[in-house]
C-alpha positions, 0 to 999 in steps of 0.5 A: 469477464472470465469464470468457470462453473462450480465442478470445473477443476482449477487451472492455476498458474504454477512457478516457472510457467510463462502466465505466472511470469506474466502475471507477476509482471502485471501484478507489479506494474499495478502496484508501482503505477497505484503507489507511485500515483497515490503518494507523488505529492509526499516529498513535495509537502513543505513545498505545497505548504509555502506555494497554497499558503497552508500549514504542515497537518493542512499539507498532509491533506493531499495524501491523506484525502487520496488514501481516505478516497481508497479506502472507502472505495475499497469495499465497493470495488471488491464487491464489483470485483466479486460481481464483474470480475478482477480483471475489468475492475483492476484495469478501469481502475488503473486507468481511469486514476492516471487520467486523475493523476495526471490532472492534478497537474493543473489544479488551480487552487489547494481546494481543487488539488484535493478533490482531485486527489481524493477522487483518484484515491477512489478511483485507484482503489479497484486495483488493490481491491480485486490484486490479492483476490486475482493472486489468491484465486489464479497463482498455485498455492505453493507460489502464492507468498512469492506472487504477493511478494512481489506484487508488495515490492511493486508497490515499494518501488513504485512508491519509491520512484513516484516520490523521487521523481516528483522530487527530482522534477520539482527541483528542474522545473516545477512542482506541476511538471512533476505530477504531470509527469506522475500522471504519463507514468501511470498511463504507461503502467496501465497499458502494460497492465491490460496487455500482460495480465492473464485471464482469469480462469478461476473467477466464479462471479458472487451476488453483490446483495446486501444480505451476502455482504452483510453476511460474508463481513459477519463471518470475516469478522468471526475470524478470530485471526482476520480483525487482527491483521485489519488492525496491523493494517491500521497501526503498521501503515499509520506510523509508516505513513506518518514517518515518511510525511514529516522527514521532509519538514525534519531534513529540510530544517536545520542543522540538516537543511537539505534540498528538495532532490536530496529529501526526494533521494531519501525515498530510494529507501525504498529499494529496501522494501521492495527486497523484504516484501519478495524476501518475506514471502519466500522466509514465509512459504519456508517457515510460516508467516506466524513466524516470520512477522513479528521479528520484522515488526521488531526490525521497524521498531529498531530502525525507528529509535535510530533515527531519533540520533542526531547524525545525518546518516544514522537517521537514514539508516533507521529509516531504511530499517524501518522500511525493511520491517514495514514492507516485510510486515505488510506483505505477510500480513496481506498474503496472510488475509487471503489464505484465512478467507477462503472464497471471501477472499475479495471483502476481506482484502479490501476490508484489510486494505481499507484499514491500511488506507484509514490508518494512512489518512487518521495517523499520517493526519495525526502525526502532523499535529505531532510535529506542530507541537513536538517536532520529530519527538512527537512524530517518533512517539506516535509511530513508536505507539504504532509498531508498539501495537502491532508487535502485541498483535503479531505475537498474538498470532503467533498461537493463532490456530489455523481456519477449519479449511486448514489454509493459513 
């Protein structure tokens, strides 16, 4: 564990120097492995569905039980982050969730599969828990959008190649190929992790009493601005989650009956999301992120109404847009939290992604009794009601005023 006294001056890592490079590259890494891992078993939910004998909302479960598993998890690893330091909690967490990972492989039964998905749900959660913390303490400030840009992009694309992957090697072989194979890549992320994260050099460790969490949530929650962003958490990641969980059911039925490499390809969308999560941060140290996020909350709900079309390929651009808008959204809206926060930067982070990870599991969850009842109307009103809401709140913040230590 690395800290600094009090009266010791910063040393943050400046754009263009080799340890904020590297720094971006761990970041990264961390955030594919963590996305890759959590949301493998996406594109395979009609597949899982006919092999356990269980319905859609029943399926769903194995992505919903691993970010509820995240998202109560998050709190507890802030505050080990608060008291150990960022950089050990992120890297056992890394670690320890590709060993699970890796053992969902062989789960015996749906019973089993589940315990494991949540348990790696809880494990991963260190990492995201202390990431915005690491990045708002050790990046300069001026590099800061830029750093969580890409950390988001990082997530983008591992969420990405996780489910296309698991797709692709489900088709060759099998389903349980495809997460053990999920599960090697994540241990090869966390080794690059602990080689390439820097040490932390402004790390101060805080008590992790109950009376200094009871106290620091009070004034997060004060914010005026900060419960907003949990709620864009909330809503944002529960229609984006709920979208991508069903379009598999949608592509693999009629009239479009695609098979599972080509359901698997439509997650190469996510190269979309990694350019607007890097792209956003660059519009937001330019412009400001009250600006910039409510026209990318606006481009999630244009895609959204195109793929309620009929045509194959509208219905891959709309969600292609939509994934724009999300990834853009996500990473303003996180980079935001930590600059509100000031020193509590841990909590609120985790309090901003445990509202991510609890729309992830109650609407992805919700949207498929949706789907049971409506089909694709019905999962396009639910997410249409979520990006409903978080347009409100991000015009709201648009006259939010800045925090008395002037950071937003």
């Amino acid at each position: 564990m690395s800290a600094v006294p009090a009266s010791a001056s910063p040393t943050l890592l400046e754009a263009g120097t080799s340890g904020y490079r590297r720094a971006n590259l761990a970041m990264f890494v961390g955030g594919f492995a963590t996305f890759a891992m959590v949301y493998s078993t996406q594109p395979l939910l009609p597949l899982l569905a006919a092999e356990f004998g269980v319905g859609a909302a029943s399926a769903s479960l194995t992505v919903s039980a691993t970010a509820a598993g995240l998202a109560l998890m998050l709190i507890p690893g802030s505050v080990l982050a608060d008291r150990l330091g960022r950089q050990w909690v992120m890297k056992a967490s890394l670690a320890l969730a590709a060993v699970l990972a890796f053992a969902t492989a062989f789960a015996p039964d749906f019973a089993s599969m589940l315990v494991l998905r949540a348990l790696l749900g809880a494990a991963v959660a260190g990492l995201p828990a202390a990431a915005m913390a690491y990045i708002g303490e050790e990046i300069a400030p001026g590099a800061q959008a830029r750093a969580m840009g890409l950390y988001i992009a990082g997530n983008a694309l591992g969420g990405m190649s996780g489910r296309f992957v698991a797709a692709l090697l489900t088709d060759w072989g099998s389903w349980r190929l495809a997460l053990g194979v999920i599960g090697v890549l994540g241990l090869l992320s966390a080794l690059v992790f602990w080689q390439r994260l820097p040490a932390s050099q402004n790390f101060r460790a805080r008590a992790a009493t109950p009376a200094r969490i009871a106290a620091d949530t009070l004034a997060i929650y004060r914010d005026p601005g900060l419960p907003a962003l949990f709620l864009v958490a909330f809503v944002a990641m529960g229609g984006f989650v709920g979208l991508y969980n069903f379009l598999g059911f949608r592509l693999l039925g009629a009239p479009y009956e695609l098979g599972q490499s080509a359901i698997g390809a439509i997650f190469l969308l996510y190269l979309v999301g990694t350019w607007a999560s890097a792209l956003s941060g660059r519009l937001a140290d330019r412009h400001g992120r009250r600006k910039v996020l409510w026209p990318m909350v606006a481009v999630m709900g244009g895609g959204l109404a195109l793929t309620l079309a009929q045509p194959l390929w509208l219905v891959i651009a709309g969600v292609g847009v939509f994934t724009f808008g999300f990834f853009a959204a996500h990473a303003l809206a996180s980079g935001w939290v930590g600059r509100r926060a000031g020193e509590r930067r841990a909590l609120a982070s985790a309090l901003y992604l445990a509202s991510y990870y609890l729309g992830a599991s109650v609407l992805g969850s919700l949207a498929g009794t949706a789907w049971s009842a409506w089909q694709w109307p019905g999962v396009a009103t639910l997410v249409g009601a979520c990006v409903l809401v978080t347009a409100v709140i991000a015009v709201w913040l648009r006259r939010l005023p800045a925090p008395a230590s002037g950071a937003d």
